[in-house]
ZAMARGU-4260 file (C-alpha; in steps of 0.2 Angstrom, whole numbers, plus 5000, padded with zeros to 4 digits):
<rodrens>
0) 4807/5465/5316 | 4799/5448/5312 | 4781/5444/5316 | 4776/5432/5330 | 4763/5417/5326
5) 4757/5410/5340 | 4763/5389/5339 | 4749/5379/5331 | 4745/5359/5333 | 4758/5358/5317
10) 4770/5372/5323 | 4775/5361/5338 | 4794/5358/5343 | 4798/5340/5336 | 4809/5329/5344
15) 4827/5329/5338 | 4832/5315/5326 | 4841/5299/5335 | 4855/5292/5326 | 4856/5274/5323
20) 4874/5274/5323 | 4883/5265/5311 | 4873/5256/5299 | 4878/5237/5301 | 4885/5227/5281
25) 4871/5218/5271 | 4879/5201/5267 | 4871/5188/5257 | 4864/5173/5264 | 4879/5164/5259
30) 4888/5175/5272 | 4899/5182/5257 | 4906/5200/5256 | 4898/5209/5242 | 4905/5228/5238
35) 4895/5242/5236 | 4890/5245/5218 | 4899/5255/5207 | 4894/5264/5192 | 4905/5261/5178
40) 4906/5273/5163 | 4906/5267/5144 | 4922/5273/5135 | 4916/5284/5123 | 4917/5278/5103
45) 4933/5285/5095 | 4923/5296/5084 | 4915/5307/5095 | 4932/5309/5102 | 4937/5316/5088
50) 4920/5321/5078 | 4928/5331/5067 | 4942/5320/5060 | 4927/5307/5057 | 4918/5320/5047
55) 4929/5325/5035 | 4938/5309/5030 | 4919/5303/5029 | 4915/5315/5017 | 4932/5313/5006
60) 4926/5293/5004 | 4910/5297/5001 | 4913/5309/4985 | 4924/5297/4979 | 4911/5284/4980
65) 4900/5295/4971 | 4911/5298/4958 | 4915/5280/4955 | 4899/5276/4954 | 4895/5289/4941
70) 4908/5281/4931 | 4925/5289/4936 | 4940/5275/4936 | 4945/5268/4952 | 4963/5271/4949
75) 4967/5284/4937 | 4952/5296/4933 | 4955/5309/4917 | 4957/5327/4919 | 4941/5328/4911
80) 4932/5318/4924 | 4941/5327/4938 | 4936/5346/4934 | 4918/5339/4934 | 4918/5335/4948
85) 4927/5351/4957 | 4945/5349/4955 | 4956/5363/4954 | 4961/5372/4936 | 4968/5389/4935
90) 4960/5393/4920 | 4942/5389/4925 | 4946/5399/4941 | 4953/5416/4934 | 4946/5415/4917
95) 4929/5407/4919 | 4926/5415/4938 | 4923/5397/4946 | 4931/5399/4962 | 4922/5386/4971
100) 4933/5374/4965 | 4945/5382/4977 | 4935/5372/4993 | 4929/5357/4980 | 4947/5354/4975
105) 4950/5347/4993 | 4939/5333/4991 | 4940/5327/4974 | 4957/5314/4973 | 4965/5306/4959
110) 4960/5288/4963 | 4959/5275/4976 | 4978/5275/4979 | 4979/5293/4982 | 4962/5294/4993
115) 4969/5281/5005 | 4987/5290/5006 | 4977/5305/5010 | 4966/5299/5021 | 4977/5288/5033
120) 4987/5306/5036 | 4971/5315/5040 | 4965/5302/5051 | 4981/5301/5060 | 4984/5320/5061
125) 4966/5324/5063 | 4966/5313/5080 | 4981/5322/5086 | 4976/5341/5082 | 4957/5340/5086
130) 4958/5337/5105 | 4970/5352/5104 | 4959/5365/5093 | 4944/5358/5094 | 4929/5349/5080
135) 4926/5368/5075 | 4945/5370/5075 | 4949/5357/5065 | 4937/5358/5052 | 4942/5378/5051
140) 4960/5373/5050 | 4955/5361/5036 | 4945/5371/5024 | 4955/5386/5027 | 4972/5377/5023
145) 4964/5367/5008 | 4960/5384/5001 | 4975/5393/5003 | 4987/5378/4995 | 4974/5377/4979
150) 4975/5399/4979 | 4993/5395/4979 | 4994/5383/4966 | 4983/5392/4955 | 4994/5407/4954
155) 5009/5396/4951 | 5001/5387/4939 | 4993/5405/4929 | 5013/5409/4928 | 5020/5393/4925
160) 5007/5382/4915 | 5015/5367/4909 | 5020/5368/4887 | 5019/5357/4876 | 5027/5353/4859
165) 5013/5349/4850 | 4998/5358/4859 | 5006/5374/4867 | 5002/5375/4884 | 4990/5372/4897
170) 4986/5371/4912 | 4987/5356/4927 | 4971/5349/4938 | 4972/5349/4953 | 4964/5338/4968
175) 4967/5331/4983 | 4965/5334/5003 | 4985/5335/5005 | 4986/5355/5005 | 4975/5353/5020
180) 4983/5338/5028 | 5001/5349/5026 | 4989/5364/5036 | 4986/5351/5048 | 5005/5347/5051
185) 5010/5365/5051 | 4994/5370/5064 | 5003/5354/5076 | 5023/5361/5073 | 5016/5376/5083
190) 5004/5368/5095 | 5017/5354/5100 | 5029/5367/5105 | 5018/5373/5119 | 5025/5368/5138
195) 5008/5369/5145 | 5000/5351/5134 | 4998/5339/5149 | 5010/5326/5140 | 5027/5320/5148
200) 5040/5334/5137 | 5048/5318/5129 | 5033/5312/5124 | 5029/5327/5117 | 5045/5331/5107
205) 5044/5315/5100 | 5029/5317/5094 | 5032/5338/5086 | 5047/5328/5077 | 5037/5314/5070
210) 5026/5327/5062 | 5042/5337/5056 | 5047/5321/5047 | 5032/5320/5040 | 5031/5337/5030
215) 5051/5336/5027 | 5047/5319/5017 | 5033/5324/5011 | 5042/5340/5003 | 5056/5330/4999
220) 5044/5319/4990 | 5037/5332/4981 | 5051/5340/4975 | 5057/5326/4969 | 5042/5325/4957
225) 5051/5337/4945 | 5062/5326/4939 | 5058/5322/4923 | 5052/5304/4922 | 5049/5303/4940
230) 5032/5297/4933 | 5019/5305/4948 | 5014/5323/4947 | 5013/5330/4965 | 5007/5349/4968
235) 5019/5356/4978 | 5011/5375/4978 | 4996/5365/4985 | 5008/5358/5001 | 5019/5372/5005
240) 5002/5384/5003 | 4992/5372/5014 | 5006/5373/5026 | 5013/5390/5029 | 4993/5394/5033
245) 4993/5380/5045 | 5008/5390/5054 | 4999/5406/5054 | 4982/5398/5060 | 4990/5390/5073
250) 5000/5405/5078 | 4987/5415/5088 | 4983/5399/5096 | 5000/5397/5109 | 4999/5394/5120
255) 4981/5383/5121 | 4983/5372/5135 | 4981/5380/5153 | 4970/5395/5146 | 4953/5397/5151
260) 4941/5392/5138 | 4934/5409/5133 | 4952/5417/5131 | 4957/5401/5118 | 4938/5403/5110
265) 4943/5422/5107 | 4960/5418/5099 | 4954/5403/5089 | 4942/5417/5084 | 4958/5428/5079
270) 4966/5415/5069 | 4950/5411/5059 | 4948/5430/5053 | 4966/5432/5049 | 4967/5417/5039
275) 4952/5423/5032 | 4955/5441/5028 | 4974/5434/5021 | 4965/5423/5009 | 4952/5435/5002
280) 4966/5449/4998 | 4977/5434/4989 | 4961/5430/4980 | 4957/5447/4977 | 4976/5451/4969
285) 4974/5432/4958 | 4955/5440/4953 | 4965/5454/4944 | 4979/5442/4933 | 4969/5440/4919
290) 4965/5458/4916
</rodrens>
């Protein structure tokens, strides 16, 4: 039962609230209409859209800043200057145990020309996959990609090191971000497939066919390279590495759209673990080559 307080001076019934009715416009002394105030949003800037994106192609101009200002050539840096600074050699990796290099690689490029190249597909990609995996996503997709082109390319290249007449053989840097990018386009083949994206489905295959093109050219491209005389070296282990893993990253992943943020956190989860656990038994059998 509740108790009962006798009513006091401030516990007194007060009168019910009258309403005015409606509340009559304030016009201006002009007599002109004015609309009632609206609060308008600022679009956000592109890069905290896509944060990630920003990042990394931020970081791949910054170290080849740093490298040109410590003295590396704008347009066609040596070998020598290049595995200085991180790039990718299968003997440094297997012999001398310098497996960094396998995450440095990805940001060391061959010059200006192939810095840009790079970049613009990052960017472009980047913008489109991002909003899709998310910043964490993205840069997981990245560095896990970039690592599993370079593991590939250096076991090609511990089998197949190039000879040479005069100096017997050797073997191949490697640099660049395009193992990554190719995980990048292999992550969006998977993603873009998905019904569920909230993107008219023409729209959409367009857009799963123009990222097609773009590794089917790009492979093409590469290939060609083996030509004799065809002048640019390209790695192709690097690509095709870089992009079966962006196939199975993405694969845990579908569909992403539609599903409630915990369940798509858990499989992002999934995918990173897998990649992970694939690379470090790959790395594990290329740590046993050299005997």
């Amino acid at each position: 039962m509740g108790s009962y307080f006798p009513d006091s001076p401030s516990r007194q019934p007060q009168p019910a609230a009258v309403d005015p009715g409606p509340v009559p416009e304030i016009l201006p002394p002009d007599g002109a209409y004015m609309p009632p105030r609206q609060t308008v949003r600022r679009p956000r800037p592109m890069w905290a859209v896509a944060p990630a994106t920003y990042l990394l192609v931020g970081i791949n101009c910054l170290v080849f800043l740093f490298m040109t200002f410590r003295g590396v050539s704008l347009f066609a840096p040596t070998p020598a200057q290049l595995m200085y600074f991180g790039a990718n050699h299968a003997g440094l990796v297997l012999i001398y145990g310098e497996w960094w290099r396998i995450v440095t690689a990805m940001f060391v490029h061959v010059g200006i020309i192939h810095l840009a190249t790079n970049m613009w597909c990052l960017w472009n990609l980047g913008l489109l996959a991002e909003p899709m995996l998310g910043s964490a996503g993205l840069l997981a997709a990245y560095i896990l990609s970039g690592a599993a082109g370079n593991l590939l390319s250096t076991c090609y290249n511990w089998f197949r090191p190039i000879h040479d007449g005069a100096s017997g053989s050797y073997f191949p840097v490697g640099a660049g971000a395009s193992g990554a990018v190719f995980g990048i386009a292999g992550v969006l083949i998977i993603l873009l497939k998905s019904p569920r994206l909230p993107v008219p489905p023409v729209e959409l295959s367009k857009l799963r066919k123009s990222v097609i093109y773009f590794a089917a050219i790009n492979f093409i491209i590469g290939i060609s390279s083996w030509v004799p005389g065809f002048g640019v070296k390209i790695d192709n282990m690097a690509h095709l590495g870089g992009f079966a893993c962006g196939l199975l990253f993405a694969a845990p992943l579908v569909p992403r759209m539609g599903s409630p943020r915990r369940l798509f956190l858990v499989r992002r989860r999934v995918a990173v673990v897998t990649v992970v656990a694939v690379l470090v038994l790959f790395g594990f059998f290329l740590a046993q080559l050299p005997g």
